[in-house]
C-alpha positions as CSV (number, residue, x, y, z in Angstrom):
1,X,84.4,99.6,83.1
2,X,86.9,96.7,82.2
3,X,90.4,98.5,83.5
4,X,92.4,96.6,81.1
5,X,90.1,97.8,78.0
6,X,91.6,101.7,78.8
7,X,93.8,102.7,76.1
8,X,97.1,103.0,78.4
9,X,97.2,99.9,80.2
10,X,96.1,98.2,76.9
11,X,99.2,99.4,75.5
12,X,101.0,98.2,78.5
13,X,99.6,94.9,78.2
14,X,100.6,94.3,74.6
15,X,104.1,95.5,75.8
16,X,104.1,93.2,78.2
17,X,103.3,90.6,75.8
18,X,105.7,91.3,73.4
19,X,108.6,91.0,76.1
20,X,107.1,87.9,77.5
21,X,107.0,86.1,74.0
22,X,110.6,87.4,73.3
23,X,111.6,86.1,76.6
24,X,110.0,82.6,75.8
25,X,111.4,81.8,72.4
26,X,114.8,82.7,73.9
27,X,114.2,80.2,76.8
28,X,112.5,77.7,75.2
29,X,115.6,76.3,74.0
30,X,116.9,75.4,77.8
31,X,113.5,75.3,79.5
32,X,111.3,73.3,76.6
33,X,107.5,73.2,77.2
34,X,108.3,75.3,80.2
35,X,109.9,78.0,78.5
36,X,106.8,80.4,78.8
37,X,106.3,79.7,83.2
38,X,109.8,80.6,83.1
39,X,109.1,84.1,81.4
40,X,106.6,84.8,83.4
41,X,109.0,84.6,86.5
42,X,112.1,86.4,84.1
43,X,109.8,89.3,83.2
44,X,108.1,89.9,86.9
45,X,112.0,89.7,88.1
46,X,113.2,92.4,85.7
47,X,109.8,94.2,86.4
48,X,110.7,94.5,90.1
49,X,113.7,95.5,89.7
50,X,113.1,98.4,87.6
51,X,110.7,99.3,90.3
52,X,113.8,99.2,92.5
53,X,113.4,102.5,93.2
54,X,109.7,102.9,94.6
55,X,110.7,100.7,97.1
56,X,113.3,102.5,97.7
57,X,111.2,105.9,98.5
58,X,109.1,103.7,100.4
59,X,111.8,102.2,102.9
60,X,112.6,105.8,103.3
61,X,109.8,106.7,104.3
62,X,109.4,104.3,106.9
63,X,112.7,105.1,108.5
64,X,111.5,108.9,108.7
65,X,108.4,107.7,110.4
66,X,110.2,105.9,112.8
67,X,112.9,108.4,113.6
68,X,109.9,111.0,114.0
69,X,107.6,109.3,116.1
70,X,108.7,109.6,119.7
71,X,108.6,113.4,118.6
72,X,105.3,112.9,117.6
73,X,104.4,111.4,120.7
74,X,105.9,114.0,122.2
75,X,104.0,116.6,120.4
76,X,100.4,114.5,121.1
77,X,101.0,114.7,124.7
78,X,101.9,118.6,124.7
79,X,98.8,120.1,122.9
80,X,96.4,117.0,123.5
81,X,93.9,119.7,124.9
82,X,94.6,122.1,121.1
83,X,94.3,120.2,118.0
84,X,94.8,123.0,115.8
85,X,98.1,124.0,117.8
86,X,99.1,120.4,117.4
87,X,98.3,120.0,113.6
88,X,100.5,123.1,113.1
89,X,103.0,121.7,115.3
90,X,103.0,118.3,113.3
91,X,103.2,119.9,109.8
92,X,106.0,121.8,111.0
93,X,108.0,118.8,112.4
94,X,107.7,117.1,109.2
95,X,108.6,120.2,107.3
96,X,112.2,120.1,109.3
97,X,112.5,116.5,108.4
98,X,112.0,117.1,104.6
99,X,108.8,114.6,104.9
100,X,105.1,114.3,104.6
101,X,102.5,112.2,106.3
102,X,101.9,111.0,102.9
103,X,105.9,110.2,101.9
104,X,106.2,107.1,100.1
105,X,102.4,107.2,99.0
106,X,103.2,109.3,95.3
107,X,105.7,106.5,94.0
108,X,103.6,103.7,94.8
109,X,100.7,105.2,93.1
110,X,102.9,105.7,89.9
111,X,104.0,102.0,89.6
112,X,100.5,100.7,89.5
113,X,99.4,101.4,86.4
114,X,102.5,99.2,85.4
115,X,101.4,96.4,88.2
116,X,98.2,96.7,87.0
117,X,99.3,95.6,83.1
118,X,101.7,92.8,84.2
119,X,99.1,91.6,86.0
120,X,96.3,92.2,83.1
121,X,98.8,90.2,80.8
122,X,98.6,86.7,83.1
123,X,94.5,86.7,83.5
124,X,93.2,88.5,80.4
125,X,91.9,86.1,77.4
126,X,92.3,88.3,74.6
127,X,95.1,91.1,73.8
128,X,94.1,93.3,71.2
129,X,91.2,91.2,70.1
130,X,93.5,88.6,69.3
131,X,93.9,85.4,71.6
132,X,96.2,85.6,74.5
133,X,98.6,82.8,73.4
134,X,100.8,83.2,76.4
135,X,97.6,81.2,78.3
136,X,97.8,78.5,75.9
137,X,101.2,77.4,77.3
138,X,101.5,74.7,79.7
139,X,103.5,74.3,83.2
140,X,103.9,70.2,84.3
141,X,100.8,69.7,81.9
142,X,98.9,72.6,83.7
143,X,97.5,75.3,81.4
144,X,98.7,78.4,82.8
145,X,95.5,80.0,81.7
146,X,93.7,77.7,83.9
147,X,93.1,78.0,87.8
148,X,92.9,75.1,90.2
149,X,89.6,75.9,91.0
150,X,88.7,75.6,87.5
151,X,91.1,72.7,86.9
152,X,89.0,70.8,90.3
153,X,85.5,72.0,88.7
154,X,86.3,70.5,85.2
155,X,88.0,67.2,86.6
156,X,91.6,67.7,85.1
157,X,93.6,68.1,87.9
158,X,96.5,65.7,88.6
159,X,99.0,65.0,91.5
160,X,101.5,67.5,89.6
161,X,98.7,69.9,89.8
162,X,98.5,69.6,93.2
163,X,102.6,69.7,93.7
164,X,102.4,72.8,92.0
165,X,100.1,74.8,93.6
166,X,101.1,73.6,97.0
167,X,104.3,75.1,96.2
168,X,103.0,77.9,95.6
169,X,100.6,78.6,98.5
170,X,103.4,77.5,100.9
171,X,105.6,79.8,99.2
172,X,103.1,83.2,99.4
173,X,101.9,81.8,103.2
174,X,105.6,81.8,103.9
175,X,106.5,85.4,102.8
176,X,103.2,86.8,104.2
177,X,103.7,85.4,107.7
178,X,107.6,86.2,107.3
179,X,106.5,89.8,106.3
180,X,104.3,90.1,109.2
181,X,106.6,89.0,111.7
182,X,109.6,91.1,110.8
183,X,108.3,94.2,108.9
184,X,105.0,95.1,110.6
185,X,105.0,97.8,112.6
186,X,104.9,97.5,116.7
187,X,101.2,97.9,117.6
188,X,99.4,101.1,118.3
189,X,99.0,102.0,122.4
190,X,95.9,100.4,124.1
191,X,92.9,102.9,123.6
192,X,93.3,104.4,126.9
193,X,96.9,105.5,126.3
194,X,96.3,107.0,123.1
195,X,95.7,111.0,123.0
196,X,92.7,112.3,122.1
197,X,92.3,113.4,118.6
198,X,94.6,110.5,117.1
199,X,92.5,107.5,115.7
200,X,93.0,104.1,116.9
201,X,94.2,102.4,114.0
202,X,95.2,99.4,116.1
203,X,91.9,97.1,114.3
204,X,93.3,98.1,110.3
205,X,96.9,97.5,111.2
206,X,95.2,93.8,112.1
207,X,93.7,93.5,109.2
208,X,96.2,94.5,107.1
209,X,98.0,92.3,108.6
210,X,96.4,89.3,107.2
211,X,95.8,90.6,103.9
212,X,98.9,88.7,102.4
213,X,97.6,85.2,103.6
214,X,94.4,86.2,101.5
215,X,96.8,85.8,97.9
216,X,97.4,82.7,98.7
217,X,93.6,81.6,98.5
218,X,93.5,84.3,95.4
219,X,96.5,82.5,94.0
220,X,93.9,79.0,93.5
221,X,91.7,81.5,92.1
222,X,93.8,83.0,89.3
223,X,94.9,81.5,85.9
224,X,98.2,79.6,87.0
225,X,100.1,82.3,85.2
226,X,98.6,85.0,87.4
227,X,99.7,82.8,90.2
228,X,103.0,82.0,89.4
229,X,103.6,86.2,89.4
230,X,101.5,86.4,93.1
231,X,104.4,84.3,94.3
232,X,107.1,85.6,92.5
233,X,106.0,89.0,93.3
234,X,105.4,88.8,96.9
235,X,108.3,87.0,97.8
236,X,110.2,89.6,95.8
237,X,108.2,92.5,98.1
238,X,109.4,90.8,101.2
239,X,113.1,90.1,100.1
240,X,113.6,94.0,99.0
241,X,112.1,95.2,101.9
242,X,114.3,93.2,104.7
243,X,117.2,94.5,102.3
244,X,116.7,98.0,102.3
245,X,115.8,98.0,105.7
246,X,118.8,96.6,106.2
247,X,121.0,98.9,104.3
248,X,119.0,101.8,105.3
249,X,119.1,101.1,108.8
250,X,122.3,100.0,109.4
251,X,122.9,98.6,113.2
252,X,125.0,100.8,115.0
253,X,128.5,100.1,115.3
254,X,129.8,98.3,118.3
255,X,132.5,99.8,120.7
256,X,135.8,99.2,119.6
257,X,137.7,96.8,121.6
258,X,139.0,97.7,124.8
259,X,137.4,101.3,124.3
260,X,136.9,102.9,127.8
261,X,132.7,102.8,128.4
262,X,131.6,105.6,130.3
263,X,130.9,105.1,134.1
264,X,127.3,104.5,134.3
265,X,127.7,107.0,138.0
């Protein structure tokens, strides 16, 4: 079943279409034969930022998780020897803190259909049975609805082609390993400090880990319009994520000057 064929992402796609072809004609003017690449990073911009507030519910989510984990711990090492105790225990915990296990998890399920149509608008060939005409544009004399693998296959790549798409890779490579250093979480304990009854999800924190550095070799893979949003998008992801962690986490604020420290005796 082709995803983009279903009758509400369809619709989403030739929404999408429309605003992108708006947004070209009214840049095309400043931005020329570019006008269109242009869009596409215009219209993923206002796109994430109407999503604003999933990532939002997400941050907050994480900053519950961490306030609540040493309590967890806590709660782990009590009733180790009666998981049904502890279950209870854990719902009831997250109950007082207004939470879930699964917080965060309801908004990001309701954007996708939308990520999944902005998406479907930069790799599909036909909108409504009629050509996609966005794809026929051209970035530095690259089709955007051409990849670089394709472009390498057929013999039509050029030094711009490569400029391009090396700005691109470094760009996603950049985020991903920027994302990884400062927003992954601190590692699970070692097997043999873990509790029994709590999985060791040490190995898919790993890999998920290194998911990011993988659309970057999607991104060569994609028409160059699909690519353009991967690194629009992911930089975006990592950007609003340092932010709200910042202004949801705000440091805490040092002791006034010449304020009397308690005595450590």
């Amino acid at each position: 079943m082709n995803l983009y064929e279903f009758a509400p992402i369809r619709a989403l796609i030739s929404v999408a279409n429309s605003v992108v072809t708006t947004l070209t004609d009214l840049l095309e003017p400043i931005a020329a034969g570019s006008a269109a690449a242009l869009a596409i990073v215009v219209f993923t911009l206002l796109v994430r930022a109407v999503l604003i507030p999933v990532g939002v519910s997400q941050a907050r989510a994480e900053r519950t998780r961490r306030r609540i984990a040493p309590k967890l711990a806590d709660l782990q090492k009590r009733y180790k020897k009666q998981p049904e105790v502890l279950q209870r225990k854990m719902m009831e915990l997250y109950r007082e803190e207004n939470s879930s296990p699964f917080a965060g998890f309801g908004p990001v399920l309701l954007q996708m259909p939308v990520l999944l149509a902005v998406y479907g608008l930069f790799i599909t060939p036909t909108i409504g049975g009629a050509p996609n005409h966005l794809l026929e544009n051209e970035l530095l004399g690259n089709p955007l609805g051409t990849s670089l693998i394709t472009a390498i296959g057929a013999g039509t790549t050029t030094p711009l082609t490569w400029v391009l798409y090396a700005v691109i890779v470094v760009v996603i490579v950049a985020a991903a390993q920027a994302s990884r250093r400062l927003l992954m979480p601190p590692p699970m304990p070692a097997a043999t400090e873990r509790q029994p009854g709590v999985p060791d999800l040490s190995g898919l924190t790993k890999v998920l880990g290194f998911l990011p550095f993988l659309t970057a070799v999607f991104a060569t893979f994609v028409p160059l319009a699909a690519a353009l949003y991967l690194m629009v998008t992911t930089t975006w992801t990592l950007v609003e994520r340092l932010v709200l962690r910042r202004l949801l986490n705000p440091p805490a604020p040092a002791a006034a000057a010449g304020e009397v420290q308690p005595n450590a005796g």
